[in-house]
Structure formats: structure tokens, C-alpha cells
GULUM-690017 format. One record per atom (N, C-alpha, C): residue in three letters; residue number from 1; x, y, z; atom name. Coordinates in steps of 0.1 Angstrom, whole numbers, plus 5000, padded with zeros to 4 digits. Example, Ala and Ser with C-alpha at 12.3 -4.5 7.8 and 13.67 -1.06 7.14 Angstrom:
<rec residuo="ALA" num="1" px="5132" py="4943" pz="5078" atomo="N"/>
<rec residuo="ALA" num="1" px="5123" py="4955" pz="5078" atomo="CA"/>
<rec residuo="ALA" num="1" px="5132" py="4967" pz="5078" atomo="C"/>
<rec residuo="SER" num="2" px="5128" py="4978" pz="5071" atomo="N"/>
<rec residuo="SER" num="2" px="5137" py="4989" pz="5071" atomo="CA"/>
<rec residuo="SER" num="2" px="5129" py="5000" pz="5079" atomo="C"/>
//
This chain:
<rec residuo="UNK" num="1" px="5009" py="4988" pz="5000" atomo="N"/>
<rec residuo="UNK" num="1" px="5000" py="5000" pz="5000" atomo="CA"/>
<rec residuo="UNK" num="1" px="5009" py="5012" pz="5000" atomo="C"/>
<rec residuo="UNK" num="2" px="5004" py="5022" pz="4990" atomo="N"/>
<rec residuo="UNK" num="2" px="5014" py="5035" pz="4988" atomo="CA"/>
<rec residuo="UNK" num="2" px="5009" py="5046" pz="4996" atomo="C"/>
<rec residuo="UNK" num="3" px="5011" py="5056" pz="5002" atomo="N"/>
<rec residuo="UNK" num="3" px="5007" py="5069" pz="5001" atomo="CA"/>
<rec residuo="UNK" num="3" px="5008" py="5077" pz="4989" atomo="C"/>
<rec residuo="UNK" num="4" px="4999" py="5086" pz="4994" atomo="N"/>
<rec residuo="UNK" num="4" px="4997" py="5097" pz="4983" atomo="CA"/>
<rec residuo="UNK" num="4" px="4994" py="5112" pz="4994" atomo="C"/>
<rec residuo="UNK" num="5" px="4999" py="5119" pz="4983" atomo="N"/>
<rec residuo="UNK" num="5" px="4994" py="5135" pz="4989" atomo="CA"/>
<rec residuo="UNK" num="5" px="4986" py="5142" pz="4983" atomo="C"/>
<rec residuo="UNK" num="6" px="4980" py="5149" pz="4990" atomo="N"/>
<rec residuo="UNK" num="6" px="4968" py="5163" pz="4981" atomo="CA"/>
<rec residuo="UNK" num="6" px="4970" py="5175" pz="4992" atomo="C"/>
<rec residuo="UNK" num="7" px="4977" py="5182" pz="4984" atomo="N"/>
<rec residuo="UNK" num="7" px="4980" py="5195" pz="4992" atomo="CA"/>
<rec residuo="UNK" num="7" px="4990" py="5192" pz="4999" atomo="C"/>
<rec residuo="UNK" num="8" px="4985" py="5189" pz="5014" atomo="N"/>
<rec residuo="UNK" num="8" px="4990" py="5187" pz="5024" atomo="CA"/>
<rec residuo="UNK" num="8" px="4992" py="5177" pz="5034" atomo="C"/>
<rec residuo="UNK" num="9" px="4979" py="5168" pz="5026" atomo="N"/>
<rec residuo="UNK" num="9" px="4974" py="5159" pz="5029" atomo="CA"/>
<rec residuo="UNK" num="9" px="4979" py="5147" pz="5033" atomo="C"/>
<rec residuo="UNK" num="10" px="4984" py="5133" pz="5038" atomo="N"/>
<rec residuo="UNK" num="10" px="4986" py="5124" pz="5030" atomo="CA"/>
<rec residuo="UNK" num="10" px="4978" py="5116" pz="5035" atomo="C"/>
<rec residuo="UNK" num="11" px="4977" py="5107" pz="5023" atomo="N"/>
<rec residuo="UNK" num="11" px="4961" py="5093" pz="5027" atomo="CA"/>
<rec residuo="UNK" num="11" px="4966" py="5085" pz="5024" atomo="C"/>
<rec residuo="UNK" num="12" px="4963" py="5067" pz="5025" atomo="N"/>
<rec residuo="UNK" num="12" px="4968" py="5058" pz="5020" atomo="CA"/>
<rec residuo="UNK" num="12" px="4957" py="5056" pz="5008" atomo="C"/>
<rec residuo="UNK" num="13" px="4959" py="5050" pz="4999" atomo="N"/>
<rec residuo="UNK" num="13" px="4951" py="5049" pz="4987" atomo="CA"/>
<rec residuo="UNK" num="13" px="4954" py="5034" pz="4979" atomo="C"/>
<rec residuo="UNK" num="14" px="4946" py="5028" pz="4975" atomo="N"/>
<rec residuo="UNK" num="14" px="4952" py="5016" pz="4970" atomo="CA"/>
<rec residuo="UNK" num="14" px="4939" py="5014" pz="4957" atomo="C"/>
<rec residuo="UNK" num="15" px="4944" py="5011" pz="4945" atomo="N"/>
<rec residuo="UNK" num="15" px="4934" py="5014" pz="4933" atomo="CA"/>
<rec residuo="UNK" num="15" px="4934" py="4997" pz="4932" atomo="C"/>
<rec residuo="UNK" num="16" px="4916" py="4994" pz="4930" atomo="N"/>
<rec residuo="UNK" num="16" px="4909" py="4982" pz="4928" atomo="CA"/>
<rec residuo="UNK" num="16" px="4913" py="4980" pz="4912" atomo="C"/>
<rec residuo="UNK" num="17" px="4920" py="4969" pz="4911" atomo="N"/>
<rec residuo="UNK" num="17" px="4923" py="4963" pz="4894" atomo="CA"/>
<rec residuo="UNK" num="17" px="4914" py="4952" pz="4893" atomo="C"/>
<rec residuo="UNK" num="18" px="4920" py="4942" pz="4881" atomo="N"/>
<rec residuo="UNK" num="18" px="4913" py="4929" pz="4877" atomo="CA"/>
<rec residuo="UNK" num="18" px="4922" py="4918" pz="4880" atomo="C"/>
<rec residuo="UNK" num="19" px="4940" py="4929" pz="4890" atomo="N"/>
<rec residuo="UNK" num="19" px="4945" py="4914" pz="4893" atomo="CA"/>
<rec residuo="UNK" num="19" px="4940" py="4910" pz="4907" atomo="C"/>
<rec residuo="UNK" num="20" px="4943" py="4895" pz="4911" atomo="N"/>
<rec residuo="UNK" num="20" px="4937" py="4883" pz="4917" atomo="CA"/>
<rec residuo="UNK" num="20" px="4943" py="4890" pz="4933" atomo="C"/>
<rec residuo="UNK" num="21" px="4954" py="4898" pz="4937" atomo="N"/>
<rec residuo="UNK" num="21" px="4955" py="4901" pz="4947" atomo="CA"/>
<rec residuo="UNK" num="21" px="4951" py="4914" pz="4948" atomo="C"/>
<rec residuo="UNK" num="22" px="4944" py="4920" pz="4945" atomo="N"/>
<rec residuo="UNK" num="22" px="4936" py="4936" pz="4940" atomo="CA"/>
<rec residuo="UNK" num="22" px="4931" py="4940" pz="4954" atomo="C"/>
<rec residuo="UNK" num="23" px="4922" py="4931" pz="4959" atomo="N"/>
<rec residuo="UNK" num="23" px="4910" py="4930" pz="4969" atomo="CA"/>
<rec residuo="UNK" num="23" px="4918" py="4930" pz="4977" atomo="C"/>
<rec residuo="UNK" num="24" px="4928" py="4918" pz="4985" atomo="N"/>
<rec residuo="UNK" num="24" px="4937" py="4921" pz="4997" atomo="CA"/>
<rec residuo="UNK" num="24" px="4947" py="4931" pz="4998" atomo="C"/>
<rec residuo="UNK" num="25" px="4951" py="4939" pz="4988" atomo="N"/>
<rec residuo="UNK" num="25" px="4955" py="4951" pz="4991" atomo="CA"/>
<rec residuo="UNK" num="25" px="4948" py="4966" pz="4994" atomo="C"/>
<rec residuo="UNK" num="26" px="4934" py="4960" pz="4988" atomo="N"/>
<rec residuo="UNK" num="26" px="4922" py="4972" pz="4995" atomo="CA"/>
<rec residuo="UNK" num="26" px="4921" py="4969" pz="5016" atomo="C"/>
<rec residuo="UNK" num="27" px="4914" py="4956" pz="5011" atomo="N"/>
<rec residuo="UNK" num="27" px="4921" py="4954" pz="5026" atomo="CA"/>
<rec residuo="UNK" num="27" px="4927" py="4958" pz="5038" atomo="C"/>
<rec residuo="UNK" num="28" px="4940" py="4957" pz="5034" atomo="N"/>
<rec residuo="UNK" num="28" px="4951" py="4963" pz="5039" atomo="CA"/>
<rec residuo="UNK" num="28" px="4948" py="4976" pz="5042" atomo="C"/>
<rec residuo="UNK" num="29" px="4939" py="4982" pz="5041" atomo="N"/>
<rec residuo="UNK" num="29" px="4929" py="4996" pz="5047" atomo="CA"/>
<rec residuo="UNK" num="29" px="4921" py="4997" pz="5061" atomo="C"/>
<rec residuo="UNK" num="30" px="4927" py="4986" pz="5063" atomo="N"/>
<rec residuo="UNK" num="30" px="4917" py="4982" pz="5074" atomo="CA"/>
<rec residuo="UNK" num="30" px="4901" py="4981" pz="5078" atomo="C"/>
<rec residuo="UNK" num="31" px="4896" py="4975" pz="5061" atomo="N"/>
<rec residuo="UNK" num="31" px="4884" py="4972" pz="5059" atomo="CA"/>
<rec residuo="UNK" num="31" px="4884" py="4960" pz="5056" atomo="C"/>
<rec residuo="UNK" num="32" px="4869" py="4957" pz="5050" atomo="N"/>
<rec residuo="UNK" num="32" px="4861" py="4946" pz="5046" atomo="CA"/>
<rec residuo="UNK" num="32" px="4858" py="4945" pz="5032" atomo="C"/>
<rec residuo="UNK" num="33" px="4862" py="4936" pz="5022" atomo="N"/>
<rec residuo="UNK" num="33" px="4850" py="4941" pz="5008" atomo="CA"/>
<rec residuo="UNK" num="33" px="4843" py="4926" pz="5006" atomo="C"/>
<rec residuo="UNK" num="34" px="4830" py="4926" pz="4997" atomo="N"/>
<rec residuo="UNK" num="34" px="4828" py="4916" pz="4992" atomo="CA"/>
<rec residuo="UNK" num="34" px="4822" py="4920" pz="4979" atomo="C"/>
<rec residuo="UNK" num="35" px="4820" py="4914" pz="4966" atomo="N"/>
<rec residuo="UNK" num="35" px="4813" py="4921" pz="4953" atomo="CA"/>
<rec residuo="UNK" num="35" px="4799" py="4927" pz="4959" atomo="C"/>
<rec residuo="UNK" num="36" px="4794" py="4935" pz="4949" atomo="N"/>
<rec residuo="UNK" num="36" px="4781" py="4942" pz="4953" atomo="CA"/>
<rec residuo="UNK" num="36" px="4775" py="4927" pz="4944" atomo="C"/>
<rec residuo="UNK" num="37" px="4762" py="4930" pz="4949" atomo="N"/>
<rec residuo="UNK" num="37" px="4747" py="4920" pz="4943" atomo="CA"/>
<rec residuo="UNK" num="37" px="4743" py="4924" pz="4933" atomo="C"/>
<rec residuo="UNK" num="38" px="4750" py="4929" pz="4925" atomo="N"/>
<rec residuo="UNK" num="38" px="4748" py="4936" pz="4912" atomo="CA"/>
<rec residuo="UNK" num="38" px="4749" py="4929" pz="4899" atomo="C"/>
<rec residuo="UNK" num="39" px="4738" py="4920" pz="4896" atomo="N"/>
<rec residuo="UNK" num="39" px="4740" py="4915" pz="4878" atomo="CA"/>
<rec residuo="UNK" num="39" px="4748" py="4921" pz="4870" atomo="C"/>
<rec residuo="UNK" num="40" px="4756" py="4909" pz="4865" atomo="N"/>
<rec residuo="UNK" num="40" px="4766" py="4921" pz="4852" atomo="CA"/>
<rec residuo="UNK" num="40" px="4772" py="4935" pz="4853" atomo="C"/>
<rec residuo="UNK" num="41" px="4776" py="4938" pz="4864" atomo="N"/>
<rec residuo="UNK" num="41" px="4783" py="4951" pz="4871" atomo="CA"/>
<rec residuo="UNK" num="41" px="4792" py="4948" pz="4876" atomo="C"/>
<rec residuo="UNK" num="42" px="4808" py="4953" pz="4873" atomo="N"/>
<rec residuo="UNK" num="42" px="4815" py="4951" pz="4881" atomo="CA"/>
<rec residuo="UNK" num="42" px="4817" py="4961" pz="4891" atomo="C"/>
<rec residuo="UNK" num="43" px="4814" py="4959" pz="4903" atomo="N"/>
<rec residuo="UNK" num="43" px="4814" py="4968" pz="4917" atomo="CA"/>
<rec residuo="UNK" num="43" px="4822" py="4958" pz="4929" atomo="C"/>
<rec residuo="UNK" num="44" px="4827" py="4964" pz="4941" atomo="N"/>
<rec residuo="UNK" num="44" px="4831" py="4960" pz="4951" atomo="CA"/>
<rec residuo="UNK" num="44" px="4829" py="4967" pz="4957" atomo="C"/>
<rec residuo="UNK" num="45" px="4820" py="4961" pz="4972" atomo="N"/>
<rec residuo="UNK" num="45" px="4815" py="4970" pz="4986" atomo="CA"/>
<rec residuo="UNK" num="45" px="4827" py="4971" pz="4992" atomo="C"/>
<rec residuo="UNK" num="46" px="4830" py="4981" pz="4995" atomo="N"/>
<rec residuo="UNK" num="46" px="4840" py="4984" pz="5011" atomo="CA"/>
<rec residuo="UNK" num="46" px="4831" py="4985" pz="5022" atomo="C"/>
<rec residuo="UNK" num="47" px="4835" py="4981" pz="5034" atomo="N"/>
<rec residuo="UNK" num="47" px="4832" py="4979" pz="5043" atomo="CA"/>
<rec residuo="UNK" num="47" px="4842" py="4985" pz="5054" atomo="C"/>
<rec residuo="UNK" num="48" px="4838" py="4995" pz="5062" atomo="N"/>
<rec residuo="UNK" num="48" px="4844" py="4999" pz="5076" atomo="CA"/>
<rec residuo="UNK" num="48" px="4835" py="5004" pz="5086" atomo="C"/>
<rec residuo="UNK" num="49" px="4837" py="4997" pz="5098" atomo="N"/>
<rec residuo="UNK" num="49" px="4825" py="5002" pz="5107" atomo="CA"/>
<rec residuo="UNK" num="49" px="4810" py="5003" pz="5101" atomo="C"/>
<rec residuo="UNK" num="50" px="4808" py="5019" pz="5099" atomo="N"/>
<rec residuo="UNK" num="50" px="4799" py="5017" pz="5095" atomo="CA"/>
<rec residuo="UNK" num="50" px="4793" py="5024" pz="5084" atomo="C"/>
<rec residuo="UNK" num="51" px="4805" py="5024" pz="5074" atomo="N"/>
<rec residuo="UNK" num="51" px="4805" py="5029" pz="5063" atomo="CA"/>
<rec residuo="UNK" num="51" px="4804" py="5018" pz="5054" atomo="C"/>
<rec residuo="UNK" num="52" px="4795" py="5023" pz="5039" atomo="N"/>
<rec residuo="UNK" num="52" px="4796" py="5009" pz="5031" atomo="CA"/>
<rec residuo="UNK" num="52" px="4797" py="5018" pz="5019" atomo="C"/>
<rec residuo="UNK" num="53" px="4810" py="5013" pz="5010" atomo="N"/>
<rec residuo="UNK" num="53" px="4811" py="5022" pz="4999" atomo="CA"/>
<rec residuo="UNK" num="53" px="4808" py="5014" pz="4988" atomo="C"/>
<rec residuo="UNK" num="54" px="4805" py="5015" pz="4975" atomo="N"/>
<rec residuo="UNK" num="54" px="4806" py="5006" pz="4963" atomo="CA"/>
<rec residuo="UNK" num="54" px="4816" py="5016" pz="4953" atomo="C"/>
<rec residuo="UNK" num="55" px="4827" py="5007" pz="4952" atomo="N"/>
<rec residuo="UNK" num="55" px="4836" py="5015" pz="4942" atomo="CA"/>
<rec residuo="UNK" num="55" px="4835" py="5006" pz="4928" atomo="C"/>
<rec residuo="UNK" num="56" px="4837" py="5011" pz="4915" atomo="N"/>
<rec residuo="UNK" num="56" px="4839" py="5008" pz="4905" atomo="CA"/>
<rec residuo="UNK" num="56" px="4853" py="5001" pz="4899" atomo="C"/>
<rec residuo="UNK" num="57" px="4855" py="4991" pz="4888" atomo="N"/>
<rec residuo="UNK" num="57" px="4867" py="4982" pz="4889" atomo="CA"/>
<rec residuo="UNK" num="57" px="4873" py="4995" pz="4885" atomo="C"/>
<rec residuo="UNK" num="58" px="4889" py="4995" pz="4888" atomo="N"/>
<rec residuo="UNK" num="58" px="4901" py="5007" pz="4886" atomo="CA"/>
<rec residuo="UNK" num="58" px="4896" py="5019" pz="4892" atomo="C"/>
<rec residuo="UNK" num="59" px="4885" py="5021" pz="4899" atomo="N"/>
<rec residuo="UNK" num="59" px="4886" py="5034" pz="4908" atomo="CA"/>
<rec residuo="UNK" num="59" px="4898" py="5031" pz="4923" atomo="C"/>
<rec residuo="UNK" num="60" px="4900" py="5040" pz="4927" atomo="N"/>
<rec residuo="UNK" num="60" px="4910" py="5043" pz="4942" atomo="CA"/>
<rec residuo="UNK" num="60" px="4907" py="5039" pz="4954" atomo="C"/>
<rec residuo="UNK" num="61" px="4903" py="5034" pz="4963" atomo="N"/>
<rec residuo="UNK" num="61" px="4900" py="5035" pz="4978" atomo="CA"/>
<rec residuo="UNK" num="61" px="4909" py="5042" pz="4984" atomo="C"/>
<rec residuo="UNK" num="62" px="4906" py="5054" pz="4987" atomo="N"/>
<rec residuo="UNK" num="62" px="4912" py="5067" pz="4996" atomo="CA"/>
<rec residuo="UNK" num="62" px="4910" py="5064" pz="5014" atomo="C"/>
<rec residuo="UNK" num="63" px="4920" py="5059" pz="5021" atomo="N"/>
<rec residuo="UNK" num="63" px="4915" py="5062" pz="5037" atomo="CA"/>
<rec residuo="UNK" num="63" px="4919" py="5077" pz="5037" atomo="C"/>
<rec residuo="UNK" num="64" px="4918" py="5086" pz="5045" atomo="N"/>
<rec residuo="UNK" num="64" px="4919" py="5097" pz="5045" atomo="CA"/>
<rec residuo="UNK" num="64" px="4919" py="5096" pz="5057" atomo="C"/>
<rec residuo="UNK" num="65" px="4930" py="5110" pz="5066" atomo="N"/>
<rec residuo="UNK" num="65" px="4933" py="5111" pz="5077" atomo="CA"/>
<rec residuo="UNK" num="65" px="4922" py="5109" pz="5086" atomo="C"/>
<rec residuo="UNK" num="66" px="4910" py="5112" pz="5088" atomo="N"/>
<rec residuo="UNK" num="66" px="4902" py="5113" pz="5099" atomo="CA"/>
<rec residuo="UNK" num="66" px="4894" py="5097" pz="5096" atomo="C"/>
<rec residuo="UNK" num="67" px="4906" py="5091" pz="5089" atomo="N"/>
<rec residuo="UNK" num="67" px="4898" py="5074" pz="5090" atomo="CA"/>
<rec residuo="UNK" num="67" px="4885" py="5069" pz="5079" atomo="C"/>
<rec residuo="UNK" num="68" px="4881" py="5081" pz="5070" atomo="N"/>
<rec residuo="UNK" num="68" px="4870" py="5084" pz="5065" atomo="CA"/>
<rec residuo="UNK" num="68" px="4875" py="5076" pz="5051" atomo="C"/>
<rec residuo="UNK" num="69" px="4866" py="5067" pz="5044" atomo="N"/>
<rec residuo="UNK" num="69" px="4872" py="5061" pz="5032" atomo="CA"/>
<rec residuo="UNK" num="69" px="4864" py="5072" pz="5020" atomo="C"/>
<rec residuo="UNK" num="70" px="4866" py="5070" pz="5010" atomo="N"/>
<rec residuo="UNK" num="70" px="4866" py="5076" pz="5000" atomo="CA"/>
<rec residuo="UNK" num="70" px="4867" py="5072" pz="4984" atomo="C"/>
<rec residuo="UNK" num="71" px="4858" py="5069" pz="4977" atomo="N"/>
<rec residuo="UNK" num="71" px="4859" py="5064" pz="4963" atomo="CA"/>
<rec residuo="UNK" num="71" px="4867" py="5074" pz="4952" atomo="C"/>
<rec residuo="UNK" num="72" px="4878" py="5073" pz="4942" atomo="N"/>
<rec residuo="UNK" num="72" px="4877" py="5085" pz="4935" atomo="CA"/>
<rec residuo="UNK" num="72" px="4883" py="5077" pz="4920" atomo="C"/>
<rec residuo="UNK" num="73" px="4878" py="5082" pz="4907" atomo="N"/>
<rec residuo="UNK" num="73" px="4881" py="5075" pz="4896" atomo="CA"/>
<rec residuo="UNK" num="73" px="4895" py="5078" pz="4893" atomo="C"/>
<rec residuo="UNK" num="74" px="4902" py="5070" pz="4887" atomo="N"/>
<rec residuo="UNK" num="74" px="4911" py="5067" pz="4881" atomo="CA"/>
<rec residuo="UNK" num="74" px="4919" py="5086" pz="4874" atomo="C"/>
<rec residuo="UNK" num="75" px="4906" py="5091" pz="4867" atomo="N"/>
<rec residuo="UNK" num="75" px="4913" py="5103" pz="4858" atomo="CA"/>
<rec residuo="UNK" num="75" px="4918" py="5116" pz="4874" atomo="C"/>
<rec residuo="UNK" num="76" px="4904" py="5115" pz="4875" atomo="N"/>
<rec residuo="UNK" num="76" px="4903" py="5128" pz="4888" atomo="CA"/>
<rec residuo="UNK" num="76" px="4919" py="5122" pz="4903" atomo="C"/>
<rec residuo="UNK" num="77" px="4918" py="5111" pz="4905" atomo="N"/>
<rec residuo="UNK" num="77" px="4930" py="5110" pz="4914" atomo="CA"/>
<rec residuo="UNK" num="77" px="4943" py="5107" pz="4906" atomo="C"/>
<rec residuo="UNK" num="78" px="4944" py="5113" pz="4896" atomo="N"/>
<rec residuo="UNK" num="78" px="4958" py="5112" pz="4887" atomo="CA"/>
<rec residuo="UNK" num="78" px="4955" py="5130" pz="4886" atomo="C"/>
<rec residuo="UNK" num="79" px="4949" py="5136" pz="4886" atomo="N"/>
<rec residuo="UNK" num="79" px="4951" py="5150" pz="4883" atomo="CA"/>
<rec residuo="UNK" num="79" px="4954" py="5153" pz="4901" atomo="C"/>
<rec residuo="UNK" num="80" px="4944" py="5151" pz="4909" atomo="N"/>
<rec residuo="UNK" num="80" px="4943" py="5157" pz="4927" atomo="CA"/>
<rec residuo="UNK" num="80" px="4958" py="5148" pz="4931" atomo="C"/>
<rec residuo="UNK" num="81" px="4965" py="5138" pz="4932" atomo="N"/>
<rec residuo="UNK" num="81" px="4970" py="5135" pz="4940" atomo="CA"/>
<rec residuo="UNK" num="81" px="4985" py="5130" pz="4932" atomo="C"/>
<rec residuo="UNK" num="82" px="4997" py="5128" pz="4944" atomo="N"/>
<rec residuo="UNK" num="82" px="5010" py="5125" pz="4937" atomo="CA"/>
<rec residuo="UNK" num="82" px="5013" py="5115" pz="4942" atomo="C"/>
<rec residuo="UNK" num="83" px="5022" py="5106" pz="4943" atomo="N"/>
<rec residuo="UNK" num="83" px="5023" py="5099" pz="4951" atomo="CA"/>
<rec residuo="UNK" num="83" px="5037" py="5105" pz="4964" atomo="C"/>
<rec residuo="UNK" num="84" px="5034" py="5104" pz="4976" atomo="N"/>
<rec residuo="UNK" num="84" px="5043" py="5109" pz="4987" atomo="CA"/>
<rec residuo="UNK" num="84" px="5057" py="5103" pz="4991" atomo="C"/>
<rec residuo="UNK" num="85" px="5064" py="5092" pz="4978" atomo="N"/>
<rec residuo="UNK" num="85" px="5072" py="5082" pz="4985" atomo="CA"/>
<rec residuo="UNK" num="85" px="5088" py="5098" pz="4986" atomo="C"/>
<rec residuo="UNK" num="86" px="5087" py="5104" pz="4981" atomo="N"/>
<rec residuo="UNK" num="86" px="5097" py="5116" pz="4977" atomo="CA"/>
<rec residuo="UNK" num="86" px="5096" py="5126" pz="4989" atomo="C"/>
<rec residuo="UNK" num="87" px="5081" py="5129" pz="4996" atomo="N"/>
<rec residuo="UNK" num="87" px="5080" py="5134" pz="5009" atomo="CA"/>
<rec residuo="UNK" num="87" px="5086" py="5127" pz="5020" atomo="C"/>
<rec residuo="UNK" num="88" px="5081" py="5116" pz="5019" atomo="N"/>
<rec residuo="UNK" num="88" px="5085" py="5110" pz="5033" atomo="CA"/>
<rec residuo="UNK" num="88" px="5095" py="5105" pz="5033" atomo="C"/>
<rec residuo="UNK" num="89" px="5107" py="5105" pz="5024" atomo="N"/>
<rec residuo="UNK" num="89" px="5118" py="5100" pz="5024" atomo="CA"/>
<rec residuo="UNK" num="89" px="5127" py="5108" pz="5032" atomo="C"/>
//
């Protein structure tokens, strides 16, 4: 799992693919997922507490400082965000 920054920000973020370990590095967020009940849709619920998100395949799962998860597509979190490995080094 990488960081990323916005602004000032940094969040961990880990982007849902079609490869086979995709899901356990969303995970690694300290949630839950399982597919949505969705006919012919590709979706996956996140699960924390008592949040339930449905993200889309190759969107982002953002935790965000105050623990708050966050869905964001593929175009919009390549323009908002960098990755932080250059900050925190």
C-alpha cells in the first residue's frame, strides 16, 4: 500500500484492478469488501465500521486522515493526488 498526497494531505490509497491480489490490498485499509449483488456490474463494497462504499473496477479506495474512506476514479485521482514516496523519504 502507497501513500499519496493532496495538498498537504497524505492518505493511503490503493486502486481496485482485475488482478487476483487487487482485493487484499484494498484490505490492507483496514476494511472489509465483498462484490456488490449487482447483475453484470463490476462493483466491490468496502466495508468499515459503519460505512459501506461501492467502488467501481480501477477506481481508488482513499482512507483519509480522519479514517474516513473515500471512492475517487482513476482520471480525477491522477490529476488531485502525487504519490508521497519523495515526501517521506
Amino acid at each position: 500500500m502507497a501513500k499519496y498526497r493532496k495538498s498537504t494531505a497524505i492518505v493511503d490509497a490503493v486502486q481496485w484492478t482485475d488482478k487476483p491480489d487487487s482485493v487484499a490490498e484494498v484490505e490492507k485499509l483496514d476494511c472489509w469488501t465483498r462484490p456488490c449483488p449487482m447483475p453484470m456490474v463490476t462493483f466491490l463494497t468496502v466495508y468499515s465500521g459503519q460505512i459501506q462504499l461501492c467502488i467501481e473496477l480501477w477506481d481508488w479506495v482513499i482512507k483519509a486522515e480522519d479514517n474516513q474512506f473515500y471512492s475517487c476514479p482513476p482520471d480525477i485521482f491522477a490529476q488531485t493526488y502525487e504519490r508521497a514516496t519523495e515526501i517521506l523519504s
